[in-house]
N, C-alpha and C positions, 0 to 999 in steps of 0.2 A: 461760695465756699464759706467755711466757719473757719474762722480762725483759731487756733488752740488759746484755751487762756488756760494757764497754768500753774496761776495761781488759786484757783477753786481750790477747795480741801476734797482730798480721798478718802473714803470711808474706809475706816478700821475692817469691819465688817461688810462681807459683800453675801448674800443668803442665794438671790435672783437677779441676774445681770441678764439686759436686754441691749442686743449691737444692732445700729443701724446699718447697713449696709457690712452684715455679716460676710455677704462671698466673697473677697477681695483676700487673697492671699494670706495679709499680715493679718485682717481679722480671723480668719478663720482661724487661723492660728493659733489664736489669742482664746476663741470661744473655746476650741481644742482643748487650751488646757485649764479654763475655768471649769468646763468639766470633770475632767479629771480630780481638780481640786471639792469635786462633790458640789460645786453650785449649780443651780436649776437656771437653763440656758436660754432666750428666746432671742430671734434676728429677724430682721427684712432684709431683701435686696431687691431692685429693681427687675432684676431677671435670673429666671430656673441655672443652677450652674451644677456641676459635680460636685463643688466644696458643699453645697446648701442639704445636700443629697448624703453625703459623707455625713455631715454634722446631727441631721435626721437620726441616721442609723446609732449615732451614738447618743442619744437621748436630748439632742433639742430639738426644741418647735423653732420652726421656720417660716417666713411668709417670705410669697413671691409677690412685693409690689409696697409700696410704703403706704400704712392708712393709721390712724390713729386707731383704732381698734385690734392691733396688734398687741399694744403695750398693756400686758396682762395688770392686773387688781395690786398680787402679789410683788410687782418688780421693784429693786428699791434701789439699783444701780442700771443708767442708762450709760452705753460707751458708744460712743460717735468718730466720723473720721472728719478730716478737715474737708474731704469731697462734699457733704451733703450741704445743701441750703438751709440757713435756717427757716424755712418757710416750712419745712417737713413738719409734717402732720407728729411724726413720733416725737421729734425733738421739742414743739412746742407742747403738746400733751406733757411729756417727760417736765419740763419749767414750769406749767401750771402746778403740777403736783406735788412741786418743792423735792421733787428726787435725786440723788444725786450725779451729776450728770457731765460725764467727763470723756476727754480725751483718750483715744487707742492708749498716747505714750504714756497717759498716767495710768492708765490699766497694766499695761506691759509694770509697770513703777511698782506696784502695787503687790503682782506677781514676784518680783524682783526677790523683793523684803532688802534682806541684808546679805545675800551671797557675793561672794567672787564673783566678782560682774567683769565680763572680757565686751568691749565696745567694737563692734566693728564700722566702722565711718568711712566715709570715702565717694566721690562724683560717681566713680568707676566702679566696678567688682567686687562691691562688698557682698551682695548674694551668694558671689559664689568663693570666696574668700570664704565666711562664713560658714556656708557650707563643707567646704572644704576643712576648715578648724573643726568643727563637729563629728564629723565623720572620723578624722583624723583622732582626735580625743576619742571619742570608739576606739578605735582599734587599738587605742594605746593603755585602753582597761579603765580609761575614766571616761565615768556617765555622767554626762554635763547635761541640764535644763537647756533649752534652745527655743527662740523666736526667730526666724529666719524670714526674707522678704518674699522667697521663691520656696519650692517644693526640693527638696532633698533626693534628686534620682534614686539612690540605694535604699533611701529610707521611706520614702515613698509618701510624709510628710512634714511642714513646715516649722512643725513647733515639738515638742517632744517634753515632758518631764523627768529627768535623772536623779541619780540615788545620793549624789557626788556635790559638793560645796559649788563648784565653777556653773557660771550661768553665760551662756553666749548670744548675746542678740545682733543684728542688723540694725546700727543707728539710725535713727533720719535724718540728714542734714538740712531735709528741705525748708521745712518750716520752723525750725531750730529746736524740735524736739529732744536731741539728742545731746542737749544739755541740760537734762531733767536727771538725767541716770546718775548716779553715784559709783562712777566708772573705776573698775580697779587699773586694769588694764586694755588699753585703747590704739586699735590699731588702725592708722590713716593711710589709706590704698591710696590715694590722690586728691589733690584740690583744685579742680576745673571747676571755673564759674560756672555756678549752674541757680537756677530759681530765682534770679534777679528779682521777679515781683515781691518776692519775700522781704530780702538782705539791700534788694537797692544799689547796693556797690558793691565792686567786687572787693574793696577793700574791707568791709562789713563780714562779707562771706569769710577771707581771710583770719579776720578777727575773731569771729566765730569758731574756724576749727584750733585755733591757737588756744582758747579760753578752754576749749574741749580737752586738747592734749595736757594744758597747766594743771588741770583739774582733777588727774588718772591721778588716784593714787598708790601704783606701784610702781607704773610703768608708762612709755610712749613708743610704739614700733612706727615709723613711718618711712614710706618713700622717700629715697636718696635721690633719685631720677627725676623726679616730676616737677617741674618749674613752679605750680601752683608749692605743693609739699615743703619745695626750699625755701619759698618764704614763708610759708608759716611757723617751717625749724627754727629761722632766723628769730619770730617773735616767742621762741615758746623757754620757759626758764626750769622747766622740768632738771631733776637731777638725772634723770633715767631714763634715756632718748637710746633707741635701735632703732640704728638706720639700716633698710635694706633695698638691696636693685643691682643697679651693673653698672654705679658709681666704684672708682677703686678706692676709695675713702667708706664706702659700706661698710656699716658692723658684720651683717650678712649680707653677704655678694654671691651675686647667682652670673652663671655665664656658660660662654659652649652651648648658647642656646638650638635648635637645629630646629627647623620648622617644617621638614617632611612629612608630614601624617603627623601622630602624634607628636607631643613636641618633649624634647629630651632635653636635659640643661644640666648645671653643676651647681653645687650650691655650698660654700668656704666659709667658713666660721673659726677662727682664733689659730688660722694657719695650717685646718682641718678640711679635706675635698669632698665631698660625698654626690656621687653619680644622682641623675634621678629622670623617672618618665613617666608621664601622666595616662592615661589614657584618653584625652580631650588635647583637639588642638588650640593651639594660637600660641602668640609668645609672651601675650600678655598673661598668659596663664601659667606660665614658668614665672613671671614675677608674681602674679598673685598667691602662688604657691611659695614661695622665697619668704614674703611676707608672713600666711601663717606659719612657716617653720621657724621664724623669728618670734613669733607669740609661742609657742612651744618650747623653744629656749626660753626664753622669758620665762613661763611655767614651772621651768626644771629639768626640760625633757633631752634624751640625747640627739646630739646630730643625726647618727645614722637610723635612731630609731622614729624620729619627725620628720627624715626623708621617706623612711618606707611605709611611714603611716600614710603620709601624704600621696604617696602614689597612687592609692586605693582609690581614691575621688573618684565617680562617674560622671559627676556632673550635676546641676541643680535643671529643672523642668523651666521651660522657656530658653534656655541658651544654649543655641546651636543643636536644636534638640529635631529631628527628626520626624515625620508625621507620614510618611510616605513615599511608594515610587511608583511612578505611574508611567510609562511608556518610553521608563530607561531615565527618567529626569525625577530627580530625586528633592522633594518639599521637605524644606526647613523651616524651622519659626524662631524666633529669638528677640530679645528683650531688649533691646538697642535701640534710644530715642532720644541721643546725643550725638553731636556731631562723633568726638571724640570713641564712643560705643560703637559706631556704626562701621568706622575704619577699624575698629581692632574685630567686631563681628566678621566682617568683610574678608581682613588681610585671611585670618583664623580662616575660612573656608576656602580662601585662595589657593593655600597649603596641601590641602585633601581636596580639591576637586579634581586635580590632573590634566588634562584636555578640553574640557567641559567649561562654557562659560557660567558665569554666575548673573542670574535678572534678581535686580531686587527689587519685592512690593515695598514701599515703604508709605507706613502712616503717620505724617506730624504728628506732636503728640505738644498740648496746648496752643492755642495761641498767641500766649509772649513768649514762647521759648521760638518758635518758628517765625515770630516778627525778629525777631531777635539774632536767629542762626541760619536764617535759611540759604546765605549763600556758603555757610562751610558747609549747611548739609547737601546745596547740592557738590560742590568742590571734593565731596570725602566720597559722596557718590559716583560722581564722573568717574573718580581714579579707580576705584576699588571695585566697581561693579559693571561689567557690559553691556548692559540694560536695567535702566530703571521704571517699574511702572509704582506710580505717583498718585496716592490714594487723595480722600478730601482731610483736614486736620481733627482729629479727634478732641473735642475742648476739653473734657474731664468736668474738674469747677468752674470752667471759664466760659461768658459770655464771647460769644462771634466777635470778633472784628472786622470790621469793616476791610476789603481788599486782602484780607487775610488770607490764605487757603494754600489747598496743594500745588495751585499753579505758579504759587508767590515762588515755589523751590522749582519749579522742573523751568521756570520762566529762566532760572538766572543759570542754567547750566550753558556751557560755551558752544556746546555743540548739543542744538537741539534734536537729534537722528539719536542720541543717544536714551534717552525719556519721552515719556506718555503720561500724559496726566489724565488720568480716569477714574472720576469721582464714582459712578455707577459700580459696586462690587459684580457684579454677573459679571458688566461688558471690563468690569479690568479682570477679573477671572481669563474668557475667553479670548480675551487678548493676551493675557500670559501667554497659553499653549499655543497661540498660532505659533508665538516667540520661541518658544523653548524644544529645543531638539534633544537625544540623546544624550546622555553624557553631562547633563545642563544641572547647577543646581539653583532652584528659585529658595530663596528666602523670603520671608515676613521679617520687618522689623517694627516695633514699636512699641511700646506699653500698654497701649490702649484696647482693642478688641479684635486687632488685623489679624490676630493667629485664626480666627473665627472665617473668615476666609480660606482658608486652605480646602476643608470640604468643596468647596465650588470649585476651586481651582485644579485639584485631582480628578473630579468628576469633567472639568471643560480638559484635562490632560488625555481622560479615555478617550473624548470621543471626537478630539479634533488630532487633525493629520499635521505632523510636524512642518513649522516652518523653516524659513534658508534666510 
């Protein structure tokens, strides 16, 4: 992996911008609206996707595969993610030619300029927080600029350009990009250690979202609930701290939560009640939505009217998101690759399955986070799910580790009858379905390429005969 250096200088001027590893969500995104801004576009990716397909249509060249014969004559800004090696063909070509050659987050930076910048940070839900604030801004007649990490269900993409001052993105906390931003207002979903290879200590991570929040200069919305959140309140000197959750000391407090189907909750502001119902379950998602109606205060907006906005959410692409029903058992895919993700994915489908158990596929997602976590994630999996089948770990930028793998988690579960560790995608397909009976929801979890799965696994659901 490349590490971001961030302090390279951005080009005033961008004519021809080329993304290595274009398909990936945030880039897409990004290319998205380099476009739009009239610059001439070109990408690789390793492999054919819809974004690659999508971005075609709208006037970029695209290649399927990295080669240094990509990086046209013409291009005079190369944008990189911290995933690629620097061994890559384009990125080395891109350094011999003296171009300028920089970071997603200083692209996004770059974009930026000088708007009202709303920060969304957080271990947890900032995709769909995010989402949720945007959508919500829609309906409330302001058209805000948007970067988002996921796909926007109703909107049907990740990034968007608006007419309107407020620009909203999805921060990164991983690689500590997301103190490059010149943040107006910033809102901290949670602070769960997470990326150790990065930050080293959890005390570092810490330090990091605290420098983030001192930094906002209008505002700080954060988690009242989250034990990571309270210490980093503790460290943060800001004048203009919202606190929100189902602390009774909340600036906004949300409660009445109900978790049957969709989930309903209440949400109290300066001694004000206002009802509210989502149309997506979990209960994490009543505080996720708690949260953006606290950045909406914060904005100016009213209570009851950043309740009703916020109802509208459908949901952002990958979470809890649905792909098919195949012989009464209904596949899910979802973004969850944290221990902490994985329980609130989990509990969230518990709600709306009814009868029905839940098998979860799950795919590690690097190798020090799964040396690192693999007996919470099997621990969050035993509880939450009636079957786990246990994929092999997906490295991303990371070399293998030795003894590393999917059986490092299904090994430490207490009752092994519960898991199957099956690195082969066909035979853990057809293992699903013997598993899965009527009524059953399988889920995909991971970040990695497990949703890619699911075709095999509908296809082994047609034509194997349920098991007991």
């Amino acid at each position: 992996m490349i590490r971001p250096d961030l302090s390279l200088p951005i080009p005033d001027d961008i004519t021809a911008a080329h993304f290595i590893g274009i398909g990936g969500s945030g880039m897409s995104g990004l290319a998205r609206m380099f476009l739009q801004r009239g610059i001439r576009v070109s990408g690789s990716d390793r492999a054919d996707s819809s974004a690659l397909r999508e971005l075609a249509e709208l006037g970029a060249t695209v290649y399927v595969g990295h080669d240094a014969a990509n990086l046209a004559d013409d291009v005079d800004t190369v944008v990189h993610t911290g995933a690629i090696w620097p061994e890559n063909p384009e990125f080395v070509l891109a350094k011999e030619r003296g171009l300028h050659v920089i970071h997603r987050s200083q692209a996004l930076y770059w974009l930026i300029g000088g708007r009202r910048l709303v920060s969304v940070a957080g271990a947890h839900g900032k995709t769909t927080s995010t989402g949720m604030l945007v959508t919500a801004l829609r309906d409330l007649g302001v058209e805000p600029t948007f970067v988002n990490g996921g796909v926007i269900a109703q909107l049907g993409v990740s990034s968007g350009t608006g007419s309107d001052d407020v620009f909203v993105i999805e921060a990164d906390e991983s690689d500590g990009t997301f103190l490059l931003y010149d943040t107006s207002i910033a809102l901290i979903t949670n602070v769960d250690p997470d990326h150790l290879d990065h930050w080293g200590t959890r005390d570092a991570f810490y330090a990091a979202f605290a420098r983030f929040a001192n930094e906002a200069r209008e505002a700080v919305v954060i988690s009242s609930d989250d034990p990571g959140a309270q210490r980093v309140t503790a460290q943060i000197s800001h004048p203009h701290v919202v606190t929100f959750g189902e602390a009774a000391d909340a600036v906004v407090r949300v409660g009445d939560i109900v978790t049957d189907g969709p989930v309903s909750f209440s949400v109290t502001y300066q001694g004000v009640t206002v009802d509210a119902r989502l149309p997506i379950p979990g209960a994490h998602n009543a505080v996720n939505a708690t949260g953006v109606i606290a950045v909406l205060l914060t904005l100016g907006h009213d209570l009851e009217a950043a309740v009703r906005a916020v109802e509208g959410f459908a949901g952002t692409v990958r979470r809890f998101e649905l792909h098919g029903v195949e012989r009464g058992v209904s596949v899910f895919d979802d973004y969850a690759h944290h221990p902490t993700e994985v329980a609130a994915a989990l509990a969230a489908a518990r709600t709306v399955v009814g009868d029905g158990r839940i098998i979860a596929i799950q795919q590690p997602h690097t190798y020090s986070r799964t040396q690192e976590m693999y007996r919470e994630f099997a621990e969050v999996l035993e509880r939450y799910a009636d079957h786990t089948v246990m994929l092999d770990v997906y490295g991303a930028r990371e070399d293998p580790v030795p003894g590393v793998t999917g059986e490092l988690v299904s090994g430490a579960f207490a009752d092994p009858s519960h898991v199957r560790f099956v690195p082969d995608w066909q035979q853990a397909a057809d293992y699903t379905a013997t598993v899965a009976r009527e009524g059953d929801y399988v889920i995909t979890l991971g970040c990695g390429n497990v949703y890619l799965i699911i075709p095999q696994v509908l296809e082994a659901l047609a034509r194997t005969d349920a098991g007991e």
